[in-house]
C-alpha positions in Angstrom: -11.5 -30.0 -81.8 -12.6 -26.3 -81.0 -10.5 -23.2 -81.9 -9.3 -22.8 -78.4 -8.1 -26.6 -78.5 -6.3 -26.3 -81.4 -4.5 -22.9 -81.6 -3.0 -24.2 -78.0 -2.1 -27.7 -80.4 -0.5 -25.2 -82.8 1.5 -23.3 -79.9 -0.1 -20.4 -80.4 1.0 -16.7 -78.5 -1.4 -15.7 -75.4 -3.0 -12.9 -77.8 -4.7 -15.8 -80.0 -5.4 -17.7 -77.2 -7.1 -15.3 -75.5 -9.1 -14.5 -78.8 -10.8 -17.6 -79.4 -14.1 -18.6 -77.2 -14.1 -21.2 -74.4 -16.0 -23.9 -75.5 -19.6 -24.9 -73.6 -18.0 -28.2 -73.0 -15.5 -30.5 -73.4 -14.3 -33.6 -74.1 -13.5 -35.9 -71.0 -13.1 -39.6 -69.6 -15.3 -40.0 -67.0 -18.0 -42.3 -65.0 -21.6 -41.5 -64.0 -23.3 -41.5 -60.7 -26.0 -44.2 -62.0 -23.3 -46.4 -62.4 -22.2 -46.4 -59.2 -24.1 -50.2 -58.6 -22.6 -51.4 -61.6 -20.2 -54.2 -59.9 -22.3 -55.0 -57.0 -21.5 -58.9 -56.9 -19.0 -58.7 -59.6 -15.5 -60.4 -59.4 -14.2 -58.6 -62.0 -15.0 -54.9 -62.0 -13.7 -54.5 -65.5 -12.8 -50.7 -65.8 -13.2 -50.5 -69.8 -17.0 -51.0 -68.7 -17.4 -48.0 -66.0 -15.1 -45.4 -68.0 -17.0 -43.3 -70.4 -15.3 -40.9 -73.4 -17.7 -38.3 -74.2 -19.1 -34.5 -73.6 -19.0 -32.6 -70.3 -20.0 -29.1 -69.6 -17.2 -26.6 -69.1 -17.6 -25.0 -65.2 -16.7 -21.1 -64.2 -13.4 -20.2 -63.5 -13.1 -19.2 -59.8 -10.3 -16.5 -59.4 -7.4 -18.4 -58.3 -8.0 -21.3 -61.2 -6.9 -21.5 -64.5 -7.9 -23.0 -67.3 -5.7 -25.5 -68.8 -5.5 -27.2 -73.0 -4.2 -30.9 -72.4 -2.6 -32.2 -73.9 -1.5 -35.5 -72.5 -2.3 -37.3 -69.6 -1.5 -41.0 -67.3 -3.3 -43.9 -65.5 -2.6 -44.2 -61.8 -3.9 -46.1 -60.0 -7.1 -43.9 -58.1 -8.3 -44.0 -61.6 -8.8 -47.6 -61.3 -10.0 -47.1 -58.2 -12.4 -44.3 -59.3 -13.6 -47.0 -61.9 -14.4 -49.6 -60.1 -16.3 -47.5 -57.8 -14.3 -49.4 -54.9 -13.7 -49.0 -52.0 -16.4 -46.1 -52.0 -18.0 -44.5 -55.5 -16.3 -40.9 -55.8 -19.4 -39.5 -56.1 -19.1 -39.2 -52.1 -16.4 -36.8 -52.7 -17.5 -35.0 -55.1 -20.7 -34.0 -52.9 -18.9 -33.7 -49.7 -17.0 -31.4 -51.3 -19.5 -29.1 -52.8 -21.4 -28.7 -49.4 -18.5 -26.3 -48.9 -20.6 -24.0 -51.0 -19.2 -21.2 -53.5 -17.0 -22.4 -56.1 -16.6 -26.1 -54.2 -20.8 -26.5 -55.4 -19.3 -27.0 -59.1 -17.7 -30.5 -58.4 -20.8 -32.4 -57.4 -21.8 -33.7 -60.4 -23.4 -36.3 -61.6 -20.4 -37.3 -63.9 -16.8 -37.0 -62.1 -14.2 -36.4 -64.7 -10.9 -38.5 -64.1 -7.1 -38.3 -64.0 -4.8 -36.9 -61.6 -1.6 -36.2 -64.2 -1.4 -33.7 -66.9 0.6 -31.6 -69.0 -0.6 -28.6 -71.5 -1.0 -24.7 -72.0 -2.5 -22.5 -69.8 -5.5 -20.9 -72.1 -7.3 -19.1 -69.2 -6.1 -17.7 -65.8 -8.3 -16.2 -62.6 -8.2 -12.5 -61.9 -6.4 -13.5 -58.6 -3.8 -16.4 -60.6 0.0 -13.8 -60.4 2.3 -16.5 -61.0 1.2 -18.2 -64.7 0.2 -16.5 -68.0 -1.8 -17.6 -70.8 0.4 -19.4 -73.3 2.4 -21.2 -70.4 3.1 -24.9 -70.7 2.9 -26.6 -67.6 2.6 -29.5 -65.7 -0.6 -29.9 -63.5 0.4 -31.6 -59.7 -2.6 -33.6 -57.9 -2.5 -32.0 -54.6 -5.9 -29.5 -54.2 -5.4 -27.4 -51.2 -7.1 -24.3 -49.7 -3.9 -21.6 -49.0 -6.1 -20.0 -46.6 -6.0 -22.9 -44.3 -2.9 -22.3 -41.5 -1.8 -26.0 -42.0 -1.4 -25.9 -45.1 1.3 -23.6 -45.1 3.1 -26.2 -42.7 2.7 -29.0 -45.0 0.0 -29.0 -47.9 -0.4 -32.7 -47.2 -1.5 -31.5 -43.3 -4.4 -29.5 -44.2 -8.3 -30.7 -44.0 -8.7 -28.8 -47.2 -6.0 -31.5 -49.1 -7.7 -32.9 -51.8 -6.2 -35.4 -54.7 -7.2 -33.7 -57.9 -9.1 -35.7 -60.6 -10.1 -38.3 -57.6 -11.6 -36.2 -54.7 -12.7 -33.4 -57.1 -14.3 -33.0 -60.6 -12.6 -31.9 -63.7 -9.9 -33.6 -63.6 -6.7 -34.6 -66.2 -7.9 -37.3 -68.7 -9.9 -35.0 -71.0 -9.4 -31.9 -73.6 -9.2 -29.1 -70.5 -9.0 -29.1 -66.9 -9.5 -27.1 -64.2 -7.0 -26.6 -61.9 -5.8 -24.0 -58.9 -2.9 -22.3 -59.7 -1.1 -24.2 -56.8 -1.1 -27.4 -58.8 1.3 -26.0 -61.5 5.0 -26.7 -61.7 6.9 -25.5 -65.4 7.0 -28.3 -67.8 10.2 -29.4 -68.5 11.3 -28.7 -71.7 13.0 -31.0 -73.4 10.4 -33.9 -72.7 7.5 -34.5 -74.5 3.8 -33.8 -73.7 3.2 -37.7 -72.7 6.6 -37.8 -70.8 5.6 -34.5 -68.8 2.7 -35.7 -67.6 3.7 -39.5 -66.9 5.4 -37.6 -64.1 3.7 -35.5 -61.1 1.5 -38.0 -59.3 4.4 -40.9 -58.6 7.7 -39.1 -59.0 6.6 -36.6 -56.1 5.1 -38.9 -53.7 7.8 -41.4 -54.0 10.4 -37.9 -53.7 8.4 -37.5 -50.3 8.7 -41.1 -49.1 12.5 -41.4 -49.4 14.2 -38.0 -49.5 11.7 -35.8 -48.0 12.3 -34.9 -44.5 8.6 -35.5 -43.7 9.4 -39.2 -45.3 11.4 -41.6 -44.7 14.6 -39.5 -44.7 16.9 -41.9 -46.9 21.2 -41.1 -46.6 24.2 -42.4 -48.7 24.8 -45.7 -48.2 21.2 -46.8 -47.3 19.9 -50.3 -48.7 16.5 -49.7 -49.6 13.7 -52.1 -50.2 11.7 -51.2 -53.2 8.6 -53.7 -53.6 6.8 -53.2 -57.3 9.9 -51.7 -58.4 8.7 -51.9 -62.1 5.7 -50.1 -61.4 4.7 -46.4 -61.5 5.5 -45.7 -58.2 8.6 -48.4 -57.9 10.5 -47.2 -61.3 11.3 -43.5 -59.7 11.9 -44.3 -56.6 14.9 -46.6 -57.7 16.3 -43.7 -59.9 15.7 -41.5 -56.6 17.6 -44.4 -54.2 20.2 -44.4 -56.8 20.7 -40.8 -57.8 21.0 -40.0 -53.8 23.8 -42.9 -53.0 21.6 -45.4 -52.0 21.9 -49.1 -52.5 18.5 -50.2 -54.3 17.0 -53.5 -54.1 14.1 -54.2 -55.9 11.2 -56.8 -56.4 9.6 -57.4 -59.3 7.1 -60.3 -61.2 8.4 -61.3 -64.6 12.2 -61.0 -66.2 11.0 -57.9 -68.4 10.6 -56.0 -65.8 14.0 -57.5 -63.9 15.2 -56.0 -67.0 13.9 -52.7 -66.9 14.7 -52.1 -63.1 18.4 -53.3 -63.6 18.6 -50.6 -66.2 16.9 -47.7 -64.2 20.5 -48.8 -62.0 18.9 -51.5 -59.4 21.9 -53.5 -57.8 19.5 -56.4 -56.5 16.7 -57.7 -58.6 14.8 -60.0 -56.9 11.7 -62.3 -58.4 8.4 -62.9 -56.7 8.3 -66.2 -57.2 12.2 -66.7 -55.4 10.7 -65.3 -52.1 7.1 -66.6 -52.2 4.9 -64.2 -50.8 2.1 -66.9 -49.1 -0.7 -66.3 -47.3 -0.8 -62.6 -45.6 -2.8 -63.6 -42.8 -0.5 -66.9 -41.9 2.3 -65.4 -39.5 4.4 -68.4 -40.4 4.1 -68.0 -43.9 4.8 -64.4 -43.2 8.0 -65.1 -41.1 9.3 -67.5 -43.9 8.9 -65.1 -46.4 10.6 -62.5 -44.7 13.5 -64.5 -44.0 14.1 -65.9 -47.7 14.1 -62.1 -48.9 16.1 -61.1 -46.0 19.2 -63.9 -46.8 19.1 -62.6 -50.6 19.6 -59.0 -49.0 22.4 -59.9 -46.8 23.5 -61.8 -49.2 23.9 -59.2 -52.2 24.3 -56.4 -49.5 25.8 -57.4 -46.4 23.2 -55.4 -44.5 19.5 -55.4 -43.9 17.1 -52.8 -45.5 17.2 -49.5 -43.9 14.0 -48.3 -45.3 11.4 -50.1 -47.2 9.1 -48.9 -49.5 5.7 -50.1 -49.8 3.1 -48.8 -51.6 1.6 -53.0 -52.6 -0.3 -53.1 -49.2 -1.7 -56.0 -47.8 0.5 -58.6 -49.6 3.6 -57.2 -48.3 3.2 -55.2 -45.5 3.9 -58.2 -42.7 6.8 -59.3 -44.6 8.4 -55.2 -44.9 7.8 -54.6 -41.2 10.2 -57.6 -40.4 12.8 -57.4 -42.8 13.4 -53.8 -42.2 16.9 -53.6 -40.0 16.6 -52.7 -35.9 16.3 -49.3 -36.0 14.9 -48.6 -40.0 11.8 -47.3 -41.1 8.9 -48.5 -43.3 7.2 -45.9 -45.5 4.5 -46.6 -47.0 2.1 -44.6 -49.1 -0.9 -47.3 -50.5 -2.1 -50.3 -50.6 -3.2 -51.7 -54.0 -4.0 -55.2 -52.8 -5.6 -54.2 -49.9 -5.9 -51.9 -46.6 -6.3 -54.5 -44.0 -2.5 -55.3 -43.1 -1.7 -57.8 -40.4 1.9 -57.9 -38.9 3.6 -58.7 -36.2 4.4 -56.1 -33.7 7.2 -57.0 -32.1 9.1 -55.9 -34.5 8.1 -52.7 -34.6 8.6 -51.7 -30.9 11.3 -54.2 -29.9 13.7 -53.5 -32.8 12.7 -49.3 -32.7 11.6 -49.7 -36.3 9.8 -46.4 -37.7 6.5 -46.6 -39.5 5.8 -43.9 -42.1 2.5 -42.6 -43.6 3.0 -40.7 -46.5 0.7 -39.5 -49.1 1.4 -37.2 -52.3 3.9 -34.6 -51.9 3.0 -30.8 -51.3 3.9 -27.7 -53.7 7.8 -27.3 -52.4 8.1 -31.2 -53.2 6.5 -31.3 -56.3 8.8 -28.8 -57.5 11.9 -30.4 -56.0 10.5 -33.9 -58.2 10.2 -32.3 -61.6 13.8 -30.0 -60.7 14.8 -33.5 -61.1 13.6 -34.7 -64.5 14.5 -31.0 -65.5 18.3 -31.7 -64.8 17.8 -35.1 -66.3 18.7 -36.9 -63.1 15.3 -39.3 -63.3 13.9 -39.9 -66.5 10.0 -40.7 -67.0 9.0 -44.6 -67.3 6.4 -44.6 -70.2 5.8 -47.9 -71.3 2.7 -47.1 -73.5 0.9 -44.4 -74.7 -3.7 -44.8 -76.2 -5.7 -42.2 -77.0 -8.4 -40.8 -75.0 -11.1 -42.8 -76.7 -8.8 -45.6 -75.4 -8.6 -44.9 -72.3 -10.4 -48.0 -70.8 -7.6 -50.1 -72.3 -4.9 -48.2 -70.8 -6.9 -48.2 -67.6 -7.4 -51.8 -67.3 -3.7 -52.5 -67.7 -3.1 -50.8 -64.6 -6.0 -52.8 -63.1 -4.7 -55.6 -64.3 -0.8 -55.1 -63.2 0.2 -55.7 -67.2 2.1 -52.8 -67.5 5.5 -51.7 -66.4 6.2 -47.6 -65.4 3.8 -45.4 -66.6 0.9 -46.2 -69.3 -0.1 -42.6 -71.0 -3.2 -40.7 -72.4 -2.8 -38.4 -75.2 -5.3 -36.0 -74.8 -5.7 -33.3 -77.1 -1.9 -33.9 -78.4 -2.7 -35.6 -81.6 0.3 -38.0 -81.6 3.1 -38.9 -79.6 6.6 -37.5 -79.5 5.3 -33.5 -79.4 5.9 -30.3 -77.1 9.4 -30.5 -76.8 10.7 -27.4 -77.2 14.6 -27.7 -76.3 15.9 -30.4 -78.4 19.3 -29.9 -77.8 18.8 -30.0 -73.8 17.1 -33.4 -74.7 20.0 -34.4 -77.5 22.5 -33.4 -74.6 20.8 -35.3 -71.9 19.9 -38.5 -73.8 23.4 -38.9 -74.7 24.8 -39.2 -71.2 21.5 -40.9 -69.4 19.8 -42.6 -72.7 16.0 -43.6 -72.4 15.7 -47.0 -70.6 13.0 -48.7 -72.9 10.6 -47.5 -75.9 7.3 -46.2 -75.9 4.7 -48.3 -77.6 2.4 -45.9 -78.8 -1.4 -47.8 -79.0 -4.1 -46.1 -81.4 
């Protein structure tokens, strides 16, 4: 570990910070352009095969960046993506991007540093950076925007320039620094750790935009939502955001371990894979059966249909969502990890007035509307497991392989679990009315 590194470990003041050198380069998980042909024929795109842990070289700072110590990071699911070099290698980003010229010519590399969740100090900051100092702790969001685009000061998800950090750009969060525009920042909460921080940014704020964002799917009290995966990531905040805003959640899962972590995150319907049978996408009538044994177990527990549904599962779901949905509610969805080709039926989407919802990230006003929540203690972070960087690729090909439930962390530069907390009584306080919902399993 360099100096930098670890007086930012040690919590050290801005003036020692800003004493000790930036290192040449860095330590990072990341994949390489001459691997991009790896899986070409291969069934099994294991990730643990693509990721690599090793040296990168540290870029300039451009003036409205700063420079940012790790400390922890978390596995989503572009990372997978990213991995497998499917449905396009990265790479294609990363060079589109730099033909922008200036400071954009820095990301097209051949390596592409992953990860699009962080937490850590702020060791460096741009001349034109006003809002953060050195020595801050902070969490890093995943939206990249241009604020000299007009759109983007509509909606940072509107803008051309809108870019998912760690994914469509270089330098991103599974490694010893990052790069980031000052934008991306929100204030770490303090009474969480550094792994629980950054567990948080990507899916808390994207599934804050597809319920209660007005740009989303604009969920009231009293609303029966449909929350498919509801064990995942993405699934396990947005129950604790249908619940914490009077909502009536209803939630699928695939084994009783996670039935029993959604029921504790406050689900009132729990509902098993295997009782609803998803069947064959592309079969209508398998479609329509489905759709109608979910929809009796709604009723049932309910007495209503779903006003909103929320799917981020894709092609294996997306037929079934669009007709259980109630005349008149909306389907949001945001992904679609088993697939982008969705076939449903549209009669139900223009004869019953249904509303379908794109939604993608959350902008800068949304992110800090997320992690106001997990600073009042109203949603708590979902971290199932927690590797090393040099185990990245096993933490990674969990997610691939849908073995994990919430969040599955990264320590970065953090060297063990359970660190940065710097409120303890907030956290004392907090845990004793809303207590953690399941333990950590911390993997070396």
């Amino acid at each position: 570990m360099d100096a930098l590194a670890a007086a930012a470990v040690r919590g050290a003041g801005a003036d020692e910070l800003l004493g000790h050198p930036v290192p040449e380069r860095f330590r990072a998980a990341h994949t390489r352009v001459e691997d991009a042909d790896m899986f070409s024929g291969v069934e099994d795109k294991d990730v643990r095969k693509s990721i690599r842990v090793g040296d990168v070289p540290m870029p300039e700072l451009a003036p409205d960046e700063v420079l940012v110590a790790l400390m922890a990071s978390s596995i989503n699911y572009n990372t997978v993506w990213s991995a497998t070099f499917d449905p396009v290698p990265t790479f294609a980003f990363l060079k589109h991007f730099g033909r922008e010229g200036g400071w954009a010519t820095r990301h097209d590399q051949p390596f592409h540093v992953l990860g699009s969740d962080a937490s850590g100090v702020v060791v460096r900051a741009g001349v034109g950076v006003r809002r953060w100092q050195v020595g801050d702790r902070v969490v890093v969001t995943p939206v990249h925007v241009d604020d000299q685009e007009p759109a983007v000061h509509g909606d940072g998800m509107i803008g051309n320039s809108q870019r998912a950090w760690g994914y469509e750009t270089n330098y991103g969060g599974l490694a010893h620094y990052a790069v980031v525009r000052a934008s991306q920042l929100v204030p770490k909460p303090p009474h969480l750790t550094w792994e629980e921080a950054a567990s948080t940014p990507v899916c808390a704020a994207t599934a804050y935009r597809m319920l209660i964002s007005e740009r989303g799917a604009r969920m009231k009290l009293g609303d029966v939502v449909l929350v498919w995966g509801a064990a995942g990531g993405l699934g396990a905040f947005g129950v604790q955001m249908v619940k914490q805003a009077g909502g009536v959640a209803v939630g699928v899962v695939g084994s009783g371990e996670k039935a029993d972590l959604v029921r504790k995150l406050g689900c009132d319907v729990v509902i098993d894979r295997s009782e609803i049978g998803l069947g064959d996408p592309g079969d209508p009538r398998a479609v329509l059966q489905a759709g109608k044994r979910i929809g009796s177990i709604i009723r049932r527990e309910t007495g209503d249909d779903p006003h909103i549904v929320f799917d981020h599962v894709g092609r294996a779901t997306f037929g079934i969502s669009m007709f259980v949905a109630r005349r008149g509610g909306a389907v949001v969805t945001c992904g679609s990890s088993t697939g982008y080709q969705h076939q449903y039926d549209n009669r139900y989407l223009w004869m019953k007035l249904k509303r379908l919802i794109g939604s993608h990230g959350a902008n800068l006003q949304e992110q800090w509307e997320s992690n106001r929540l997990f600073d009042l203690g109203l949603v708590l972070p979902v971290l199932s497991e927690v590797h090393s960087l040099d185990g990245v690729g096993d933490a990674a090909r969990l997610v691939q392989t849908n073995g994990h439930v919430g969040k599955v962390g990264v320590l970065c530069l953090a060297p063990e679990a359970g660190l940065g907390v710097s409120d303890q009584a907030k956290r004392d306080r907090l845990a004793a009315l809303r207590p953690p919902v399941l333990e950590t399993k911390v993997v070396v």
